[in-house]
C-alpha positions as CSV (number, residue, x, y, z in Angstrom):
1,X,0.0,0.0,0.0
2,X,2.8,2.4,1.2
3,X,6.3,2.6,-0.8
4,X,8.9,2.5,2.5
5,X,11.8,3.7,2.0
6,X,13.7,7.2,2.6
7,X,12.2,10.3,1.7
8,X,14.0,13.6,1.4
9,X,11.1,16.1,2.1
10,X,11.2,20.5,2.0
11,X,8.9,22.8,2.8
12,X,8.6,25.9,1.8
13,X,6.9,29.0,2.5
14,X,3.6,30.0,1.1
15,X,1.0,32.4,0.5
16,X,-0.8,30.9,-1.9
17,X,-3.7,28.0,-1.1
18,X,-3.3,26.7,-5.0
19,X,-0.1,26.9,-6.0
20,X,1.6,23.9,-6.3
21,X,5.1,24.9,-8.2
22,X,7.8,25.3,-5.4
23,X,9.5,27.7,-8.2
24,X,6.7,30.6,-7.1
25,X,6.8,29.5,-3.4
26,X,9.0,31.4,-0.9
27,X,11.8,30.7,1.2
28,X,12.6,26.8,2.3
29,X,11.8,27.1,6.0
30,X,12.9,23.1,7.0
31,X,14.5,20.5,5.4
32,X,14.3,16.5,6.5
33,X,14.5,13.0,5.9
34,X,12.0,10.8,6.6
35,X,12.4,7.2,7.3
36,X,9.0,5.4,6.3
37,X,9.0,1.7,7.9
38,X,6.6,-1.1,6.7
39,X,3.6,-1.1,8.3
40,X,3.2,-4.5,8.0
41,X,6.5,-5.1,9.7
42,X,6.2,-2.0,12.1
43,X,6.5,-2.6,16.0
44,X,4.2,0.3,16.2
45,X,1.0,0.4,18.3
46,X,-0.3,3.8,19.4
47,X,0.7,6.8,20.6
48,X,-0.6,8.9,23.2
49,X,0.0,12.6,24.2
50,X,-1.7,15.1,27.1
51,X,-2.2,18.4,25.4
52,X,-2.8,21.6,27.7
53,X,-4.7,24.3,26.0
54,X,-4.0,27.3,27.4
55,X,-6.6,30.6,26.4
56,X,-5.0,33.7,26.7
57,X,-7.9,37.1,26.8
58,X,-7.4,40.9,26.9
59,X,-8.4,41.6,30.4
């Protein structure tokens, strides 16, 4: 289903919600590698997380 493997990944900029051409995007804000394991092989079960939302208001 998924191609695993290493992926080189950028992303860039943008101001635009439709343009897809990375030529008329702006700067490159982070660059990575991502390493995409089989999920049929992956040792993976969940992951869980506590998020605190704090609200900040003008008194």
């Amino acid at each position: 289903m998924f191609n695993a493997g290493r992926y080189h990944y950028t992303i860039r900029e943008q101001e635009s919600t439709t343009n897809l051409d990375p030529d008329l995007s702006g700067d490159i804000i982070e660059r990575g590698i991502m390493l995409l394991a089989d999920f049929e092989t992956s040792q993976y079960l969940q992951h869980e997380i506590n998020v605190i939302y704090t609200v900040h208001e003008p008194i």
